[in-house]
C-alpha positions in Angstrom: 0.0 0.0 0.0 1.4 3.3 -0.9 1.8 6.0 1.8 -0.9 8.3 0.4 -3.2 5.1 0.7 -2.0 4.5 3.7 -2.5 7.7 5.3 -6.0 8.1 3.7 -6.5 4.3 5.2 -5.2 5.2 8.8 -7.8 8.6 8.5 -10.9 7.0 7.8 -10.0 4.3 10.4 -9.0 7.2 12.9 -6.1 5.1 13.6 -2.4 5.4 14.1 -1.6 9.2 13.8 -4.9 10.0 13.3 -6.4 8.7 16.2 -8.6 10.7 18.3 -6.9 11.1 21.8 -7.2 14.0 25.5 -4.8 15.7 26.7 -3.1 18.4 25.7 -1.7 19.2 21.9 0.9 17.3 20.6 3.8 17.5 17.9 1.7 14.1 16.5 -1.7 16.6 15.8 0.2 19.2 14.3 1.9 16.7 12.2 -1.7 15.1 11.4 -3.1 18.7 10.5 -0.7 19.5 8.4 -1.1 15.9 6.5 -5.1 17.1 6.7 -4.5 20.0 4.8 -2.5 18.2 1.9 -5.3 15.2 2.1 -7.9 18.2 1.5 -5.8 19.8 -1.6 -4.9 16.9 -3.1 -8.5 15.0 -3.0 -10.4 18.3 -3.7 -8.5 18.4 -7.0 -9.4 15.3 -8.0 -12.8 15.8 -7.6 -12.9 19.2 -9.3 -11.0 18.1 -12.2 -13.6 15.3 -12.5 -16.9 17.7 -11.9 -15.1 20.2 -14.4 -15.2 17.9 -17.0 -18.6 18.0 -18.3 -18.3 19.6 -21.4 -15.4 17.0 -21.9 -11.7 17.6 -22.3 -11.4 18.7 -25.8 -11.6 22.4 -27.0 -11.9 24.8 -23.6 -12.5 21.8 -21.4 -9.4 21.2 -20.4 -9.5 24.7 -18.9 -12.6 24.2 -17.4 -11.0 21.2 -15.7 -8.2 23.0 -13.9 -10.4 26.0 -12.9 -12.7 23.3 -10.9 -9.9 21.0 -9.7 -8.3 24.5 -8.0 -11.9 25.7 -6.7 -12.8 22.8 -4.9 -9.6 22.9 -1.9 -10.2 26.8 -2.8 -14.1 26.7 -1.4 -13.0 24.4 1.1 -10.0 26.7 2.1 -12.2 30.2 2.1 -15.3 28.7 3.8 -13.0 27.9 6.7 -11.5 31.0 7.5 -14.8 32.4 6.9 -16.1 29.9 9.8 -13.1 29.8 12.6 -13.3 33.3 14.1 -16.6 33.4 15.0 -16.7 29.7 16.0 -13.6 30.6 18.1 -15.6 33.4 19.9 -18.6 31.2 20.4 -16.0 28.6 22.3 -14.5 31.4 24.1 -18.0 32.9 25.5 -18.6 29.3 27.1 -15.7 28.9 28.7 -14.2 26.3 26.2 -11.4 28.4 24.4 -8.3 26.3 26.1 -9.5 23.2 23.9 -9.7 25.3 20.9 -6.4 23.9 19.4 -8.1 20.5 19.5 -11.2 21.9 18.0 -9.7 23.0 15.1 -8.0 19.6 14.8 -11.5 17.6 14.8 -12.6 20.6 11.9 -10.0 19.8 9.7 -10.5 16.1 10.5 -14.2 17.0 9.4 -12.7 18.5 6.2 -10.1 16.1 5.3 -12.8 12.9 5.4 -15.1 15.3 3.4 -12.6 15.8 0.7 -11.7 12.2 0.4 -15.4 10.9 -0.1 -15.6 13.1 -3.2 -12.2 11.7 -4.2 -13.6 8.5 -4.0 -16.8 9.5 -5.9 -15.1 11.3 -9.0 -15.4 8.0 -11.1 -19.0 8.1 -10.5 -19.1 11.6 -11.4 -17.0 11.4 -14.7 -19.3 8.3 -15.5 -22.1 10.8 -14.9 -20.8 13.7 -17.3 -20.1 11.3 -20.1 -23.6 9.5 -20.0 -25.8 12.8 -19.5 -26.1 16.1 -21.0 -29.1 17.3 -18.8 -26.7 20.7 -16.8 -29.5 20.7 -14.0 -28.9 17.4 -13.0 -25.2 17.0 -13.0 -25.4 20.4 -10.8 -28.0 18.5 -8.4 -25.5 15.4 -8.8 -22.8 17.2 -7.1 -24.6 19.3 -4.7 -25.9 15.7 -3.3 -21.9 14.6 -3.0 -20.8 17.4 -1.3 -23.9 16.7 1.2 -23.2 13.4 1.8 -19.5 13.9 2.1 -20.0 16.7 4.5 -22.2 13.6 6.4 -19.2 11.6 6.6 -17.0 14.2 7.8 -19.5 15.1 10.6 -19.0 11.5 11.6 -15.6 11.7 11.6 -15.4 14.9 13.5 -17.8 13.2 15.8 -15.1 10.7 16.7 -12.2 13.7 17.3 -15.0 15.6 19.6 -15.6 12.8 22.3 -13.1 13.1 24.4 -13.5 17.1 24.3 -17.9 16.1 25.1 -16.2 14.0 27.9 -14.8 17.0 29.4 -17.0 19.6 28.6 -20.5 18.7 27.4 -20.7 21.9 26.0 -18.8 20.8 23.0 -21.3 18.9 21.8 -23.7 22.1 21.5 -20.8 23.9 20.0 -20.6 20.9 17.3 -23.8 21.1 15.6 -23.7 24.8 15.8 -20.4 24.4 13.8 -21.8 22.3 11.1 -25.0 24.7 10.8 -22.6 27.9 10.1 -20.2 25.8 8.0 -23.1 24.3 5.9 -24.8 27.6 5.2 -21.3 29.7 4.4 -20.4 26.9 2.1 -23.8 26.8 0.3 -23.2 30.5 -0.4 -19.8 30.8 -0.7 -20.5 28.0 -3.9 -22.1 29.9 -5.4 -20.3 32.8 -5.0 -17.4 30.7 -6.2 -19.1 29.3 -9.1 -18.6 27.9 -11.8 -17.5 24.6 -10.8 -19.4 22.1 -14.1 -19.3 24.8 -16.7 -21.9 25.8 -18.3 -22.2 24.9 -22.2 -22.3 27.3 -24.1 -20.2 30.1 -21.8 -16.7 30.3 -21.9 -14.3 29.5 -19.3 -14.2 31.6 -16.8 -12.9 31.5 -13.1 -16.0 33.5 -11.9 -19.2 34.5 -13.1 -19.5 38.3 -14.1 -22.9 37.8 -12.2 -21.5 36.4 -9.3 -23.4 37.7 -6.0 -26.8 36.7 -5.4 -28.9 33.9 -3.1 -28.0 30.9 -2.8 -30.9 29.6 -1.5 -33.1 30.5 -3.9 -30.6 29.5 -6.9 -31.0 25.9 -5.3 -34.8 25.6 -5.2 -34.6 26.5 -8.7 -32.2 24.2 -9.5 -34.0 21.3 -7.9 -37.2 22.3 -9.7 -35.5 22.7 -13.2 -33.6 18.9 -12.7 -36.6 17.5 -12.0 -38.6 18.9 -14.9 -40.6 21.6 -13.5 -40.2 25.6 -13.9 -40.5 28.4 -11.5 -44.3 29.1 -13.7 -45.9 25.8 -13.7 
């Protein structure tokens, strides 16, 4: 087994270095971090060179391939930093900011198991753009893997939070309030980001000239168009 696979192995297992463990910080979880954060660059690629390659690899799709692969660790990266300071606050205000170091290890834990999932699923997804040309549904397609990989990575950062609920129970309040702000930043900073697939007909471009705008509603459209219906019927 190569190291990489290894690595990924021993993270999904939350074995070896990547074992969840009390106490205080160790050189071991800031060597596992930093592994995180090459796991989540590397695998986010992967999956946005795969998603960028709807409008296949001839022509302009090449580009549109490398814009996605560098978008995906990039929306991972930005909704982040976007998350941690007011998260840190939120830990401070109860009292928990001493475990914060391990916090942000179980968050990039969350992350890193995220970003391999939609590693894992790119085949699927290339499968997906070469058997389909229906845009609606390849965007629905990937808006379900990023939900189910942000599933597993609550899991996971499940694991790296019990011995901080076994302290403090207050973590586990602190938790799910993470993974509501996390999940509605990342909705909207995806779109801000966008586009990821490629639209046919548009050229290349590393953001649209329209970019701000909701989200929320985007996605209810979306849904509705993928499934055949239009915001007038």
């Amino acid at each position: 087994m190569t190291p990489l696979l290894l690595t990924i192995d021993q993270m999904l297992r939350a074995e070896g270095l990547f074992r969840a463990a009390a106490g205080p910080v160790s050189m071991s979880i800031r060597q596992r971090v930093r592994t995180q954060l090459w796991v989540i660059a590397a695998c986010g690629m992967v999956y946005g060179a795969c998603m960028g390659s709807f409008g296949g690899v001839f022509g302009d799709g090449w580009r549109q391939m490398l814009v996605s692969a560098a978008k995906v660790p990039l929306l991972f990266t930005v909704a982040f930093l976007l998350c941690v300071p007011s998260f840190y606050v939120l830990n401070a205000v109860a009292g928990l900011h001493q475990d914060f170091p391990r916090t942000l290890d179980a968050l990039f834990g969350f992350q890193s198991i995220a970003a391999i999932v939609l590693a894992a699923a790119a085949p699927i997804t290339a499968f997906m753009n070469l058997t389909t040309s229906h845009y609606p549904f390849i965007l629905l397609w990937n808006g379900l893997l990023f939900f189910v990989a942000s599933l597993a990575g609550h899991f996971m950062m499940r694991r790296y939070y019990e011995p901080l609920v076994r302290r403090h129970p207050r973590h586990a309040t602190l938790r799910r309030v993470w993974m509501l702000l996390y999940t509605f930043v990342g909705i909207q900073m995806a779109w801000v980001l966008r586009p990821f697939v490629g639209s046919p007909g548009m050229p290349v471009q590393f953001f649209r000239a329209e970019a701000w705008g909701n989200a929320y509603i985007e996605v209810l459209q979306l849904v509705l168009n993928a499934f055949g219906f239009t915001p007038n019927s």
